[in-house]
DSSP file (Angstrom, degrees, kcal/mol; ACC not computed):
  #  RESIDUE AA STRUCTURE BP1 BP2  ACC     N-H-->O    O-->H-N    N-H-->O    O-->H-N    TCO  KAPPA ALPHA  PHI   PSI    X-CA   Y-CA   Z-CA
    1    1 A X              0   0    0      0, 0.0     2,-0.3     0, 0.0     0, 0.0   0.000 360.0 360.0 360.0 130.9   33.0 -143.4   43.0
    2    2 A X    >   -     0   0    0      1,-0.1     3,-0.5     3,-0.1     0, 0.0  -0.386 360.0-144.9 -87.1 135.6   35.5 -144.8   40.4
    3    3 A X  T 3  S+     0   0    0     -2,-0.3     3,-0.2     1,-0.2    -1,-0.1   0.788  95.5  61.6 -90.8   1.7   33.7 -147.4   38.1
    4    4 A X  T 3  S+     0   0    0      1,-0.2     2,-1.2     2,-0.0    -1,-0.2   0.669  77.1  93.5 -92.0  -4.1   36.7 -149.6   37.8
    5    5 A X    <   +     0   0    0     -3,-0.5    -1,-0.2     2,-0.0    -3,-0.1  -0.385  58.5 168.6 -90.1  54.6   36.8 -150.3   41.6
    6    6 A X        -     0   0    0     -2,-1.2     2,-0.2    -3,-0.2    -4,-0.1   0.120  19.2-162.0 -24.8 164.3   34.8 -153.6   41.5
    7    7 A X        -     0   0    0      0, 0.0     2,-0.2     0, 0.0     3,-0.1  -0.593  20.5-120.8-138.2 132.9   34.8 -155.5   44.3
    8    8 A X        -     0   0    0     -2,-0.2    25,-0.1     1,-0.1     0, 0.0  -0.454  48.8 -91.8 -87.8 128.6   33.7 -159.3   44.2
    9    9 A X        -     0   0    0     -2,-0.2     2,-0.4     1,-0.2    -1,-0.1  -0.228  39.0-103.9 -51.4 123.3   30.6 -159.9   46.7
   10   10 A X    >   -     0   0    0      1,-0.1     2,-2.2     4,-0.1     3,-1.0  -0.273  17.2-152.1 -41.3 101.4   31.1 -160.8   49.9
   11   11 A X  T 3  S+     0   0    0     -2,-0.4    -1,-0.1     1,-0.2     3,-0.1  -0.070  92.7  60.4 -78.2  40.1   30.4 -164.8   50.5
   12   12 A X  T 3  S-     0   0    0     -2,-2.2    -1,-0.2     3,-0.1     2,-0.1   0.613 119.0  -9.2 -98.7 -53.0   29.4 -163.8   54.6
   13   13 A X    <   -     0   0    0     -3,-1.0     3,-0.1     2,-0.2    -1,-0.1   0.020  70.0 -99.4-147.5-169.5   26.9 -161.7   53.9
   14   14 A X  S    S+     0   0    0     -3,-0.1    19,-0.6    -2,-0.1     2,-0.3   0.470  97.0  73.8-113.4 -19.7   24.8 -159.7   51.3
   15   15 A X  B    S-A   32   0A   0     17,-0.2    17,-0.2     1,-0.1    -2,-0.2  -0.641  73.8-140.2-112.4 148.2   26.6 -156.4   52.0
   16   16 A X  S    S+     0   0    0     15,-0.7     2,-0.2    -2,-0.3    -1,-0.1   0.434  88.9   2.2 -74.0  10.4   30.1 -155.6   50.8
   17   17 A X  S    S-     0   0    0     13,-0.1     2,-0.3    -7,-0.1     3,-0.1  -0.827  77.6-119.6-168.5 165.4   31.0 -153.8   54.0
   18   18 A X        -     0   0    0      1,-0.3    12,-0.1    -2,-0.2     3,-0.0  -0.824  62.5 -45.9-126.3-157.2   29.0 -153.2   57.1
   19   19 A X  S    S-     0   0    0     -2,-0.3    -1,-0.3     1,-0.1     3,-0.2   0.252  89.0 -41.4 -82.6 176.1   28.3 -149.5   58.1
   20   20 A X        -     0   0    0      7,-0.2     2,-0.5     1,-0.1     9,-0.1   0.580  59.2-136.2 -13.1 121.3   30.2 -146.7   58.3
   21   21 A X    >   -     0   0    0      1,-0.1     3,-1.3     2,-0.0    -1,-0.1  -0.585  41.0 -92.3 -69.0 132.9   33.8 -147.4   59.8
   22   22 A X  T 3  S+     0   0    0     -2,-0.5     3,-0.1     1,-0.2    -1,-0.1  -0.320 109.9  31.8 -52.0 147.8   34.8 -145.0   62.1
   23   23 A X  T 3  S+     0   0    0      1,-0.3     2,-0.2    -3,-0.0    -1,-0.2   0.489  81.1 118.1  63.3  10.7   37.0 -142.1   59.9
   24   24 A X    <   -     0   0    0     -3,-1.3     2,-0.3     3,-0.0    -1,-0.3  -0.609  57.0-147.0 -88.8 165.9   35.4 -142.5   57.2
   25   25 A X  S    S+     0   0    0     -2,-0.2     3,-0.3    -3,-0.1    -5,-0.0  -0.957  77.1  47.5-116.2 149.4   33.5 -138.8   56.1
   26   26 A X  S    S-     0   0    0     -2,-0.3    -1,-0.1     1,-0.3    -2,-0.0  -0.079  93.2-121.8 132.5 -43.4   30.6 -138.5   54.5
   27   27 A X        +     0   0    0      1,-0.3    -1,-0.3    -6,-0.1    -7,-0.2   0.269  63.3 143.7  73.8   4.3   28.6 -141.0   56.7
   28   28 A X        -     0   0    0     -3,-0.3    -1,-0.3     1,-0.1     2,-0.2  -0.265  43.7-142.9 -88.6 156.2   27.8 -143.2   53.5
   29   29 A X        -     0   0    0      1,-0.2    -1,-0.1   -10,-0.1   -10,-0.1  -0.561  39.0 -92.9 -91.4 180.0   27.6 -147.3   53.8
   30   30 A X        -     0   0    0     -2,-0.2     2,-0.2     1,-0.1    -1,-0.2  -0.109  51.8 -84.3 -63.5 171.2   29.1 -149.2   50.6
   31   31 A X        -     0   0    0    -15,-0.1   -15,-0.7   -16,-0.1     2,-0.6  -0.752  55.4-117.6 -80.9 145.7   26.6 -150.2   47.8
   32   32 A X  B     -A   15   0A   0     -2,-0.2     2,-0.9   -17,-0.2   -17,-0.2  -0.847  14.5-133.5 -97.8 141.0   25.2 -153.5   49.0
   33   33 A X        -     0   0    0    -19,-0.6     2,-0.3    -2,-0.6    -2,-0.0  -0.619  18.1-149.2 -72.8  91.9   25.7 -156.4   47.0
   34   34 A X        -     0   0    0     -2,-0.9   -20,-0.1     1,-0.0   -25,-0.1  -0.446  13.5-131.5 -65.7 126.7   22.4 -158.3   46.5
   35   35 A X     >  -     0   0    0     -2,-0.3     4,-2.0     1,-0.2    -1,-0.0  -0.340  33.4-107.8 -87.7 165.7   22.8 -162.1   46.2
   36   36 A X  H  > S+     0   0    0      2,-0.2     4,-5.0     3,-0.2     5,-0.4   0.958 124.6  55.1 -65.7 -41.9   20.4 -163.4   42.6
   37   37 A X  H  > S+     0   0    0      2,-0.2     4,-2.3     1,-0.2     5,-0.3   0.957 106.1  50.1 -66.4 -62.8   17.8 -165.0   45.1
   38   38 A X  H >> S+     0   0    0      1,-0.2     4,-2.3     2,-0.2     3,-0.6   0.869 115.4  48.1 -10.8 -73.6   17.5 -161.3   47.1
   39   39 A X  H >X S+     0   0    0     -4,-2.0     4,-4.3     2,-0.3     3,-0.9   0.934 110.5  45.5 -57.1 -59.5   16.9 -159.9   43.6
   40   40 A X  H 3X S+     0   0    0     -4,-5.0     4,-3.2     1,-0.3    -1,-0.3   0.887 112.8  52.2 -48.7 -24.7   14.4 -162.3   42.4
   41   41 A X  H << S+     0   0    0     -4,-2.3    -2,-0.3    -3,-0.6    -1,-0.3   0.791 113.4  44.1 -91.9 -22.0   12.5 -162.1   45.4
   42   42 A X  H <X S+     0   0    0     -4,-2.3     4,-1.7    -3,-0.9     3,-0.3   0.730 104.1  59.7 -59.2 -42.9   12.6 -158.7   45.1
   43   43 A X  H  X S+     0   0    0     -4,-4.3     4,-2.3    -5,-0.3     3,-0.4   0.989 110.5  56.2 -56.0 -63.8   11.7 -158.5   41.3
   44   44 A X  H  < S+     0   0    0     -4,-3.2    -1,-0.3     1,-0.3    -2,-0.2   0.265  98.0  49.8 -74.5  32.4    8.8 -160.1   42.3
   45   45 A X  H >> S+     0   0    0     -3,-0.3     4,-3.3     2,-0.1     3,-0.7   0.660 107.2  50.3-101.5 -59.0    7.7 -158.6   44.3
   46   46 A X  H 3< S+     0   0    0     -4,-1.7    -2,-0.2    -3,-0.4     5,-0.2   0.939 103.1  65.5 -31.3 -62.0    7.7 -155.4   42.6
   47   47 A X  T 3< S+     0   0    0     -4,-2.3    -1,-0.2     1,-0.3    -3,-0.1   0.826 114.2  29.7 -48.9 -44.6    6.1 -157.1   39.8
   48   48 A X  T <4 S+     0   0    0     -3,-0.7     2,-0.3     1,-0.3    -1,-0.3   0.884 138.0  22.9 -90.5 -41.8    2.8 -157.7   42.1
   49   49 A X     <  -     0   0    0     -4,-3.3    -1,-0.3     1,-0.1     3,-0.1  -0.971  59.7-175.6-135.7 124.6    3.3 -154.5   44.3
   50   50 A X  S    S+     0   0    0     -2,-0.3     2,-0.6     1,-0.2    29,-0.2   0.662  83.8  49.5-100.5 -21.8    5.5 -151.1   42.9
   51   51 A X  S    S-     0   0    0     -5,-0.2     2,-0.4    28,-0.0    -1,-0.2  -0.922  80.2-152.3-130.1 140.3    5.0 -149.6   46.2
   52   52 A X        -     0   0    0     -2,-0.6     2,-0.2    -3,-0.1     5,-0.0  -0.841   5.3-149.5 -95.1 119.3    5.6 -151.2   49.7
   53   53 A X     >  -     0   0    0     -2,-0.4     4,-1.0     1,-0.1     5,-0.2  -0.620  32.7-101.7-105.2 175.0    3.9 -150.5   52.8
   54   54 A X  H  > S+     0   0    0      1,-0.2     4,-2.5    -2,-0.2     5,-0.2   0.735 119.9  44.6 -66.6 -15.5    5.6 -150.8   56.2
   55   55 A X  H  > S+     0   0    0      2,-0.2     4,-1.3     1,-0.2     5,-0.3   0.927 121.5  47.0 -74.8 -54.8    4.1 -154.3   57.5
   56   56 A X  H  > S+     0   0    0      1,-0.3     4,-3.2     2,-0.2    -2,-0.2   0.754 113.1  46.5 -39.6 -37.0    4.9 -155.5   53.8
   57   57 A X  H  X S+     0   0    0     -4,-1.0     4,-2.6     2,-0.2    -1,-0.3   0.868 111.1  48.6 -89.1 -48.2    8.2 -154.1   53.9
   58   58 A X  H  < S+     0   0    0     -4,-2.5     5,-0.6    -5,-0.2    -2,-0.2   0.978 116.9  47.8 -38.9 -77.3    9.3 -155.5   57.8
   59   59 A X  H  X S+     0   0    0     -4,-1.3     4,-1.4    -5,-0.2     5,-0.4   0.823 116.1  39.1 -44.4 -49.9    8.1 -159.0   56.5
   60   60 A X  H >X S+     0   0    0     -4,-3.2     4,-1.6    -5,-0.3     3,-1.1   0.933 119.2  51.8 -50.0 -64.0   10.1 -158.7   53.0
   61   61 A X  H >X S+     0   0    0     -4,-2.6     3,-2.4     1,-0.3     4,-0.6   0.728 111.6  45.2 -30.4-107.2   12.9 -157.1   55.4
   62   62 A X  H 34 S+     0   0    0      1,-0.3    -1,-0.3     2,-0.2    -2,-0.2   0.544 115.5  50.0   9.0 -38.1   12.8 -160.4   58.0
   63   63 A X  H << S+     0   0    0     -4,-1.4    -1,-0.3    -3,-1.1    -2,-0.2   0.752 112.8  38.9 -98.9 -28.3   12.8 -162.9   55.1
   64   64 A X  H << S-     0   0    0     -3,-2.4    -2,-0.2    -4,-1.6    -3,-0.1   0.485 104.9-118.3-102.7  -9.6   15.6 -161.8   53.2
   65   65 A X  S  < S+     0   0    0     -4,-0.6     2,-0.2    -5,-0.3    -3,-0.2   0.989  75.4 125.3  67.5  57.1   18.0 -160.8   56.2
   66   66 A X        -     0   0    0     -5,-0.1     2,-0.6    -6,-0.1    -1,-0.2  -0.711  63.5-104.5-122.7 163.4   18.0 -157.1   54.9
   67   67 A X     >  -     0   0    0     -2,-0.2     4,-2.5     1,-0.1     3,-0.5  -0.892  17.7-126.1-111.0 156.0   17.2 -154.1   56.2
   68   68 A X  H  > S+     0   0    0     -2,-0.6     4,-5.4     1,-0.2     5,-0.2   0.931 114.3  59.1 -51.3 -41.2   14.0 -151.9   55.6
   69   69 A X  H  > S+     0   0    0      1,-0.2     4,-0.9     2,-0.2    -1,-0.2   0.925 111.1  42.2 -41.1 -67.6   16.3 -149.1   54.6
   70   70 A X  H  >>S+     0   0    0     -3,-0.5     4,-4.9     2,-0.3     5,-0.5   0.854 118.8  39.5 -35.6 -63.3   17.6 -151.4   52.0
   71   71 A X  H  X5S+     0   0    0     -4,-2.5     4,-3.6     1,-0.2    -1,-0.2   0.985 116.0  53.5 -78.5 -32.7   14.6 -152.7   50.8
   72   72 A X  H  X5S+     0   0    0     -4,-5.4     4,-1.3    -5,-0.4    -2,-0.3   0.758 115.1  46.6 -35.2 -37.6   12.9 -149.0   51.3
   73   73 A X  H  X5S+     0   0    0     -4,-0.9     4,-2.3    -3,-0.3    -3,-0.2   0.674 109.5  52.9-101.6 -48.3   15.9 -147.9   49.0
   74   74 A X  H  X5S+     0   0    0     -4,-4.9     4,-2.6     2,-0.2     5,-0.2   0.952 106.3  46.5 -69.8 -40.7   15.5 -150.6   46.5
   75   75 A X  H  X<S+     0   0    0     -4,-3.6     4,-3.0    -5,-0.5    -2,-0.2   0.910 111.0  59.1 -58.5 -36.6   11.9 -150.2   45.6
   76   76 A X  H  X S+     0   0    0     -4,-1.3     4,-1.4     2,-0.2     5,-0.3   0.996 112.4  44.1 -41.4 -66.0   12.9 -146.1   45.3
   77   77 A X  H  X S+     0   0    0     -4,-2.3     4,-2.7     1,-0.3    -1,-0.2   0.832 110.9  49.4 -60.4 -29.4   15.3 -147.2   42.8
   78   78 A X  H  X S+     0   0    0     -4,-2.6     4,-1.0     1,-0.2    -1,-0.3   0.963 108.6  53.9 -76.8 -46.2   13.3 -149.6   40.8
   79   79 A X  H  X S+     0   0    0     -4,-3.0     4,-1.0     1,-0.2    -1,-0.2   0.714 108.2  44.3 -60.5 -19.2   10.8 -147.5   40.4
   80   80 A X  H  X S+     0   0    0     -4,-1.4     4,-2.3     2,-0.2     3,-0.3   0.855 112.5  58.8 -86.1 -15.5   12.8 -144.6   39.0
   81   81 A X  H  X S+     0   0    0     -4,-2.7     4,-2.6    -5,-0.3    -2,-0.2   0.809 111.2  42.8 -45.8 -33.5   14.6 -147.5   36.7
   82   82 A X  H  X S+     0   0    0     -4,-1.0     4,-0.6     2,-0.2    -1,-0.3   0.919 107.5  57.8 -91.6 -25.5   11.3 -148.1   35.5
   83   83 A X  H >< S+     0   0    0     -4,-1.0     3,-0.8    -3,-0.3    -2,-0.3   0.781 107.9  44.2 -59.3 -54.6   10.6 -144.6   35.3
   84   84 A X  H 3< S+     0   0    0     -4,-2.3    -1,-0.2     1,-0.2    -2,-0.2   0.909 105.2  64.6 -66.3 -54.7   13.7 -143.9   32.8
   85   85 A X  H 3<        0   0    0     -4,-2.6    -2,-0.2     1,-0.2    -1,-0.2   0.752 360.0 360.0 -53.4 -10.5   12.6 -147.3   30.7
   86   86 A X    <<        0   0    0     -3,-0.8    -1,-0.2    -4,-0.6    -2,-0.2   0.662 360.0 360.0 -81.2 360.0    9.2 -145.1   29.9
């Protein structure tokens, strides 16, 4: 991935693409863009709970228009983020 290839967030949606196109290799989706309310609600969330379990994770899922993959994906990441800030 080139770090100058920005792309401005998609005002449909939260994700900047939606999965895989057909031809593509690789099978990867695009990074998804998370809109600031997603994120807070996510930061807090974290904040109360570092790990999610699956009813917790549907309802956050359901509520945010996400998927569990996604929100499964984020919490992975925040926790090694916090992991590197120790």
């Amino acid at each position: 991935s080139s770090a100058g290839a920005k792309q401005p967030p998609s005002e449909a949606g939260p994700e900047c693409s939606g999965p895989e196109e057909p031809g593509t290799k690789g099978g990867r989706r695009l990074r998804t863009a998370f809109s600031a309310e997603q994120l807070s609600t996510l930061e807090s969330s974290f904040q109360r709970q570092q790990y999610l379990g699956a009813a917790e994770r549907r309802r956050l899922a359901g509520r945010m228009r996400l998927s569990e993959v996604q929100i499964k994906t984020w919490f992975q990441n925040r926790r090694m983020k916090l992991k590197r800030q120790l």
